[in-house]
LOMAR-752436 format. One line per field, with one value per residue (C-alpha): residue in three letters; x, y, z. Coordinates in pm, 1 decimal, always signed. Layout:
% LOMAR-752436
code: c(ALA,...)
east: c(X,...)
north: c(Y,...)
up: c(Z,...)
% end
This chain:
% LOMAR-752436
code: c(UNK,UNK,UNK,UNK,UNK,UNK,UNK,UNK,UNK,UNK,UNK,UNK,UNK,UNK,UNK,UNK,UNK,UNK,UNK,UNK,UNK,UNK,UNK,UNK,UNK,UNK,UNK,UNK,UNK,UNK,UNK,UNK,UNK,UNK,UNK,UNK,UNK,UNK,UNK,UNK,UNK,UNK,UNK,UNK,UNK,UNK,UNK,UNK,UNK,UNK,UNK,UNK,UNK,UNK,UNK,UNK,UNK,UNK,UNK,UNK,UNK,UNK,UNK,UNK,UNK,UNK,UNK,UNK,UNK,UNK,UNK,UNK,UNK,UNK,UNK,UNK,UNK,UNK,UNK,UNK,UNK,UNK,UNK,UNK,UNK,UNK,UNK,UNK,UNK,UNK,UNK,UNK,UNK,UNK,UNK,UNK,UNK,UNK,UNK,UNK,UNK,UNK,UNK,UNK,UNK,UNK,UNK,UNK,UNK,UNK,UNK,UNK,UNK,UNK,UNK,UNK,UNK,UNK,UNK,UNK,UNK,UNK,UNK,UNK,UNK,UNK,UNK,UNK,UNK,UNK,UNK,UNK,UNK,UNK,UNK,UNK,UNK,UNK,UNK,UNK,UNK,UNK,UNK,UNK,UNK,UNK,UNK,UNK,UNK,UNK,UNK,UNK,UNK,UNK,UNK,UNK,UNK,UNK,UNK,UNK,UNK,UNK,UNK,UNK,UNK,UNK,UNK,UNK,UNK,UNK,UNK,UNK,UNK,UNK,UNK,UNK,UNK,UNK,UNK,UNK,UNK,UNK,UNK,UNK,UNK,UNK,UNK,UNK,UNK,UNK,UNK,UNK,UNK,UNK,UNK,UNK,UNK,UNK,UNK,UNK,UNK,UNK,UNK,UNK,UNK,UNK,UNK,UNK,UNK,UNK,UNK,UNK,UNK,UNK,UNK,UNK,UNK,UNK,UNK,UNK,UNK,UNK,UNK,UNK,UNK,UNK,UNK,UNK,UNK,UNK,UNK,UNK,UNK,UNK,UNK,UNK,UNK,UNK,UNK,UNK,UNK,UNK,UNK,UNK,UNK,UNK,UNK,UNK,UNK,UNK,UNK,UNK,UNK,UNK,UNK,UNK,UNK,UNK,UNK,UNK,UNK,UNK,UNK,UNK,UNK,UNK,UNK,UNK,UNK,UNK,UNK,UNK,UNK,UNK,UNK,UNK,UNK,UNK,UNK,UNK,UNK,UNK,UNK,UNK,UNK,UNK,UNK,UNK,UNK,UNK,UNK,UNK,UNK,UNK,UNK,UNK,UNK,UNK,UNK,UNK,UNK,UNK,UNK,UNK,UNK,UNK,UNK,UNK)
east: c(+5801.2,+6152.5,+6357.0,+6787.9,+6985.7,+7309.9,+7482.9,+7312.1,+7102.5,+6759.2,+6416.2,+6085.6,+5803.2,+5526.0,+5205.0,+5105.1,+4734.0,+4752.2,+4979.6,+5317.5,+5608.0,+5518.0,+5726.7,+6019.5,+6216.7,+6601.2,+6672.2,+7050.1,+7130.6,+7402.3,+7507.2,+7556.1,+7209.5,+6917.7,+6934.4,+6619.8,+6667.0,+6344.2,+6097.0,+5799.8,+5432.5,+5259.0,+5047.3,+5239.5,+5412.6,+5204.9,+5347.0,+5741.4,+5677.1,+5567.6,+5809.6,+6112.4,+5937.4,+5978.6,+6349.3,+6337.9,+6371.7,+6179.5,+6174.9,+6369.4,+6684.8,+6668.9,+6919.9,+6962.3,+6654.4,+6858.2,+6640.3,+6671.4,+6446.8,+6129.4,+5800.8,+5567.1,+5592.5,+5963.2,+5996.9,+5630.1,+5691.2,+5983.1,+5883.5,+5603.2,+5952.3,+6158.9,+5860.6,+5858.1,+6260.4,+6393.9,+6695.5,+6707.6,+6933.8,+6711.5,+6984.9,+6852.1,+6950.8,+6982.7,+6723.9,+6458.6,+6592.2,+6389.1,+6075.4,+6097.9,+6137.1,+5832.9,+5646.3,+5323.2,+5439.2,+5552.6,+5204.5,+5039.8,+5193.0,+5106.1,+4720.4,+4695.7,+4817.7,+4610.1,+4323.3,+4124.7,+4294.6,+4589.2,+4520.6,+4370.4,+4734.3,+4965.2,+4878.5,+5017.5,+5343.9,+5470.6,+5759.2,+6113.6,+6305.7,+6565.5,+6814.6,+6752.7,+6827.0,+7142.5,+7180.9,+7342.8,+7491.0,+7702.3,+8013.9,+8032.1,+8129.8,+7864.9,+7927.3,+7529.4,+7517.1,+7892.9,+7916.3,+8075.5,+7809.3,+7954.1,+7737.1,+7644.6,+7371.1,+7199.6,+6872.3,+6675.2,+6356.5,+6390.7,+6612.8,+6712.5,+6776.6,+7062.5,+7192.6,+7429.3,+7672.2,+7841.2,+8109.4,+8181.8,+7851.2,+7842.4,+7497.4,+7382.9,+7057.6,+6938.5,+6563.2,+6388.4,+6681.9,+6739.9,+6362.3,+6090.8,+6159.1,+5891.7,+5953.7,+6269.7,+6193.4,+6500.3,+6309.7,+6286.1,+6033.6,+6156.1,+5921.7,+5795.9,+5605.6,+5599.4,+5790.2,+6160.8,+6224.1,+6507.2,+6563.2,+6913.3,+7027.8,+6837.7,+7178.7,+7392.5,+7334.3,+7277.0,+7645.8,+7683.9,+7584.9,+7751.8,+8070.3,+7995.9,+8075.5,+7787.7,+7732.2,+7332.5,+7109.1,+6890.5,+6520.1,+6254.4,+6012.7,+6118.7,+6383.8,+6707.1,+6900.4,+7212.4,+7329.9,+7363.9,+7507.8,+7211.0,+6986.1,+7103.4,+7138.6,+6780.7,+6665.7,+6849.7,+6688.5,+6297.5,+6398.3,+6409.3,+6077.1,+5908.8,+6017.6,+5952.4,+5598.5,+5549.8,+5718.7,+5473.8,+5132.7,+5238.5,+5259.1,+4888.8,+4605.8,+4402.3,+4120.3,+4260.5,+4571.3,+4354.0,+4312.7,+4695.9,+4756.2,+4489.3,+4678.8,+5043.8,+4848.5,+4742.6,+5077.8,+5263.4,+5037.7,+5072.0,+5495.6,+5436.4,+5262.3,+5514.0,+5770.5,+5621.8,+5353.8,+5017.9,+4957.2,+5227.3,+5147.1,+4929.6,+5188.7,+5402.3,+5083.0,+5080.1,+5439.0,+5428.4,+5121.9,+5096.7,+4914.6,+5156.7,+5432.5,+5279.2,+5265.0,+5569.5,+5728.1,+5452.4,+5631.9,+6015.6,+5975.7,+5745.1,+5984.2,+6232.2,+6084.4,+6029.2,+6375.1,+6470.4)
north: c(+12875.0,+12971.6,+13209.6,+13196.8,+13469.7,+13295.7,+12935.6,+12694.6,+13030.6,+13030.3,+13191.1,+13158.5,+13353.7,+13177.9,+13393.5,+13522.2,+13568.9,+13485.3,+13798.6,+13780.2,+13956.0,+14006.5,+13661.7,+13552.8,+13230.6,+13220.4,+12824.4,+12715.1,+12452.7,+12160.2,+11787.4,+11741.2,+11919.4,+12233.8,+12505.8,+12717.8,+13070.8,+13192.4,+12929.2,+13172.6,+13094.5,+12724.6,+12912.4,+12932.5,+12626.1,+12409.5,+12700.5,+12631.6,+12259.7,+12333.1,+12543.7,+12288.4,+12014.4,+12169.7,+12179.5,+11814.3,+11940.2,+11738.5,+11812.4,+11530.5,+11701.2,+12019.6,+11966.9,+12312.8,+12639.2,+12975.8,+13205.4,+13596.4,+13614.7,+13438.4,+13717.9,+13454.0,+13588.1,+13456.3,+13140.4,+12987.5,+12686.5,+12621.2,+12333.0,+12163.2,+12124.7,+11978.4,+11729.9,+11580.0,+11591.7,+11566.3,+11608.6,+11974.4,+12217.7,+12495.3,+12830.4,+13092.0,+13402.7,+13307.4,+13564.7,+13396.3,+13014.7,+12957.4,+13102.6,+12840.6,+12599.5,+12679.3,+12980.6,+12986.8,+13395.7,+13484.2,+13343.0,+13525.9,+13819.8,+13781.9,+13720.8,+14018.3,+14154.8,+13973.9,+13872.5,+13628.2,+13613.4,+13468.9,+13097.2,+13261.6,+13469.5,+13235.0,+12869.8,+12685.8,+12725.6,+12383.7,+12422.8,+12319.4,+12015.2,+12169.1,+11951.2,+12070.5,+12427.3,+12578.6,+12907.2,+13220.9,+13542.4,+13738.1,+13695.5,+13309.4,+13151.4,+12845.5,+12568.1,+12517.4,+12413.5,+12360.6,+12746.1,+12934.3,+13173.7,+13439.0,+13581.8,+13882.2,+14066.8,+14332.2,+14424.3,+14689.0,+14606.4,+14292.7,+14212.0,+13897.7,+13915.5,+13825.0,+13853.5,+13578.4,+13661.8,+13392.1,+13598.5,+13358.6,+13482.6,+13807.1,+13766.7,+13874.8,+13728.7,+14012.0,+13935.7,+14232.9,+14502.6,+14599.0,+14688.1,+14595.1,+14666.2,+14563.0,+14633.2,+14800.0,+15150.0,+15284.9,+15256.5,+15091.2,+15092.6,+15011.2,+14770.5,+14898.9,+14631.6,+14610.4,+14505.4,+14518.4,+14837.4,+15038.6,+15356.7,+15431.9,+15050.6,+15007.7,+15247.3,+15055.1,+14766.0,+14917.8,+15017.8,+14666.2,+14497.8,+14738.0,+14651.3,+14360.0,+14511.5,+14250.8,+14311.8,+14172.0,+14180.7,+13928.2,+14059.1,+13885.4,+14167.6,+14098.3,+13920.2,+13994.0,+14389.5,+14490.5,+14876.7,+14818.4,+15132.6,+15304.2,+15067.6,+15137.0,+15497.0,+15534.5,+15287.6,+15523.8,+15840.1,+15661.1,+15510.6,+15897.9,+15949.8,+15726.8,+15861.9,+16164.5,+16091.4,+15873.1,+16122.9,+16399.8,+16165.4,+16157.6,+16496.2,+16519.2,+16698.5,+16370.3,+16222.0,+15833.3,+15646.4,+15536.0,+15921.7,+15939.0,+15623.2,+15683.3,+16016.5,+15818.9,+15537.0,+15827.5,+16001.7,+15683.6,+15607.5,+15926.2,+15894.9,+15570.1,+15741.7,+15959.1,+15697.2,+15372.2,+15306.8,+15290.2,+14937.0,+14805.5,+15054.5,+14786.9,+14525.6,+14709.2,+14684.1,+14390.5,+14266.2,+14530.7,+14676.9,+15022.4,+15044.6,+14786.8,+14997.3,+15291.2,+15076.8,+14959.2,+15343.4,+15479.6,+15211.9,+15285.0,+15658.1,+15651.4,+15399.3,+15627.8,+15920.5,+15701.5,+15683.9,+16047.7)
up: c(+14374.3,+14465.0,+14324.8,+14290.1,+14452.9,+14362.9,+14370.8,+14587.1,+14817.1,+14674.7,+14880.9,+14832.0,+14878.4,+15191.7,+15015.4,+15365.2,+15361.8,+15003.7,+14915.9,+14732.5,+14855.0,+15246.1,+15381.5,+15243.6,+15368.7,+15256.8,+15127.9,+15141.7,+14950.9,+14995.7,+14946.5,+15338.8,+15394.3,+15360.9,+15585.1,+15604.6,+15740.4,+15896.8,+15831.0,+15839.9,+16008.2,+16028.2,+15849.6,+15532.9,+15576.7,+15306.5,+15059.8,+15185.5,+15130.9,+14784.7,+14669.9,+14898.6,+14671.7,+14329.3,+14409.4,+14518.3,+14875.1,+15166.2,+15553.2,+15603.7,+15375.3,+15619.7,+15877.9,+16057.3,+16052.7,+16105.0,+16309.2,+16308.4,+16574.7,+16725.8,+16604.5,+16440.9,+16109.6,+16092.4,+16361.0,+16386.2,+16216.3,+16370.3,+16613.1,+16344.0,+16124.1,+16405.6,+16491.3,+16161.6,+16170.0,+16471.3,+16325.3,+16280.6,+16468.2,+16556.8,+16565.8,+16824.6,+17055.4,+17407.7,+17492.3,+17223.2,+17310.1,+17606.7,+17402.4,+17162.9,+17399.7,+17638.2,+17366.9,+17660.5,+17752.1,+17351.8,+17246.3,+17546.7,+17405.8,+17036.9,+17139.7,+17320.8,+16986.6,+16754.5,+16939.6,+16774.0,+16415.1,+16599.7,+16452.7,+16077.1,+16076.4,+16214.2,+16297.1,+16577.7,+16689.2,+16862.0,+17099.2,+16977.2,+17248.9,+17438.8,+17240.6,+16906.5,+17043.2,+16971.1,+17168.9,+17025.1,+17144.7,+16837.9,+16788.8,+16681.1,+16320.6,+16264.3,+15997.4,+15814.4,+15442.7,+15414.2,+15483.7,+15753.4,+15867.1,+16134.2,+16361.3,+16486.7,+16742.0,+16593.7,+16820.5,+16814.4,+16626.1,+16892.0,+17199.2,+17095.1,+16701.3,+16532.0,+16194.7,+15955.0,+15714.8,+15420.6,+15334.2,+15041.1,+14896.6,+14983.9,+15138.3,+15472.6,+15622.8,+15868.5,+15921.2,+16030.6,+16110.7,+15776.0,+15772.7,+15514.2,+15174.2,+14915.8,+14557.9,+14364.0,+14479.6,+14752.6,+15046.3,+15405.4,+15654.4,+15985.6,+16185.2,+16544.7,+16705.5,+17108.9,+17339.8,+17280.7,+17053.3,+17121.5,+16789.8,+16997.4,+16986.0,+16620.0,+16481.3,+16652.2,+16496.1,+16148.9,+16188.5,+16275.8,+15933.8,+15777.1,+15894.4,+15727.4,+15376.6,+15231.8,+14902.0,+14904.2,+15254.3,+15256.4,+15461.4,+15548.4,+15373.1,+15143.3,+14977.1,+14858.4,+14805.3,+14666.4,+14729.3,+15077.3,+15227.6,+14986.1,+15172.0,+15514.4,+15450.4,+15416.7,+15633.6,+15928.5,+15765.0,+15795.6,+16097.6,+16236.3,+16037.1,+16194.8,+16522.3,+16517.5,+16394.2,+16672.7,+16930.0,+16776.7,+16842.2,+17198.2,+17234.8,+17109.2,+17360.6,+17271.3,+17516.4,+17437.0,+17281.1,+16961.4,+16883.6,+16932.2,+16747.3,+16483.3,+16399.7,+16358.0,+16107.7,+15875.0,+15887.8,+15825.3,+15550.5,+15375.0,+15413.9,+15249.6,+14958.2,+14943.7,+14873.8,+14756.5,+14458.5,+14601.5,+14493.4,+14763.0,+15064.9,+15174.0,+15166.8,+15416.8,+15624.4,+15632.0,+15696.4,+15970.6,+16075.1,+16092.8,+16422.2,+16583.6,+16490.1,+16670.7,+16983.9,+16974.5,+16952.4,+17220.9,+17478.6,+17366.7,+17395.4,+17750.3,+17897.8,+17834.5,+17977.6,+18275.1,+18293.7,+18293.4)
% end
């Protein structure tokens, strides 16, 4: 199923594990061609055919796959897309790009992550050719979908994510900077997961897509929101939350790291009450899990005491 955000930008929703509202892929319809922004897992990808279908929509119509950046949960399909069309221009950060080309160290990574669930979670994730690449660094205007998408660099969560805006629609597509926001409620969760976050470089680029003046941010958890300066605004404020949470586990007199970590789930969880209907605390979980997002902070904050 896909739902309409305006003329001719639809999304719809991959069912991760079989949940609603945890993945969403951004659909952008035209007569030259379908660009898909953040494809999702292989996992989900029987779910994006279906709901592409319904609309009349087959791999062979998508001729370009916007990626925010290259976590699994947004660029996993990726490649499996491009090998049944070889036609697709794969849209990348330089940093990501070679990652996608050759993803042996980003998989290494995610396994020592997710252990054996990697294949039950995710699927396979097929490298893209070199030639269907097309290497990004902020700053350029891109023609997809007879729209000109400008681009800018907005890390933080990762080191090589980048946002789009079509100004004609009002709609930025800013992945996982904007945070995960799951139901109506004013509320954003920023997502910590290791290795590249950076809280300091995080409000930088928040300031970023705000310049923007958007008047909807589209986020892959989930979906599209309109109030953005609301929506940034407390995004920044749980963003310093989070922080300090994870800044006050590591001050802990604890014999191990799963004490310390252990002690940053439950006080995440319990800000989540605070904030969110219980029914959809466990959906945050799950588009960002809780205990990744504690390891993720635990490296940003002793790296940086490394540095001092």
């Amino acid at each position: 199923m896909m739902n309409t955000i305006t003329r001719g930008i639809r999304y719809a929703d991959l069912n991760f594990q079989g949940r609603e509202h945890v993945i969403a892929t951004a659909v952008i319809e035209s007569p030259s061609g379908v660009t898909l922004v953040d494809p999702g897992p292989t996992s989900c990808l029987e779910t994006l055919r279906a709901a592409l279908s319904d609309h009349g929509i087959a791999v062979g119509d998508i001729t370009a796959i916007l990626l925010t950046h290259i976590h699994l949960d947004h660029a996993g399909a990726s490649g499996t897309l491009v090998t049944e069309n070889p036609g697709i221009a794969v849209y990348v950060h330089e940093r990501g790009a070679r990652h996608m080309v050759d993803p042996t160290r980003l998989l290494a990574s995610a396994t020592r992550l997710y252990g054996e669930d990697m294949d039950r979670l995710w699927g396979e994730f097929l490298p893209v050719p070199e030639g269907n690449i097309r290497r990004l660094a902020g700053g350029e205007r891109i023609r997809a979908a007879d729209r000109d998408l400008e681009v800018a660099y907005i890390p933080g969560h990762a080191s090589h994510h980048v946002g789009y805006f079509d100004r004609s629609s009002g709609i930025a597509f800013v992945g996982d900077t904007a945070g995960i926001r799951i139901g109506s409620e004013l509320f954003a969760l920023p997502p910590t997961p290791p290795p590249d976050i950076d809280v300091e470089v995080w409000r930088e680029s928040i300031s970023a897509i705000r310049d923007w003046r958007a008047s909807t941010l589209f986020i892959t958890h989930f979906g599209p929101h309109e109030g953005v300066d609301a929506h940034l605004d407390v995004l920044l404020e749980h963003l310093d939350a989070v922080a300090l949470m994870a800044q006050r586990s590591l001050e802990l007199e604890a014999e191990s790291d799963e004490v310390r970590m252990s002690a940053f789930v439950d006080d995440l969880r319990l800000y989540l009450q605070r904030h969110v209907p219980s029914s959809t605390v466990a959906l945050y979980d799950y588009a960002a899990p809780l205990s990744q997002c504690w390891l993720g902070l635990a490296r940003y904050f002793r790296k940086r005491a490394e540095r001092v």
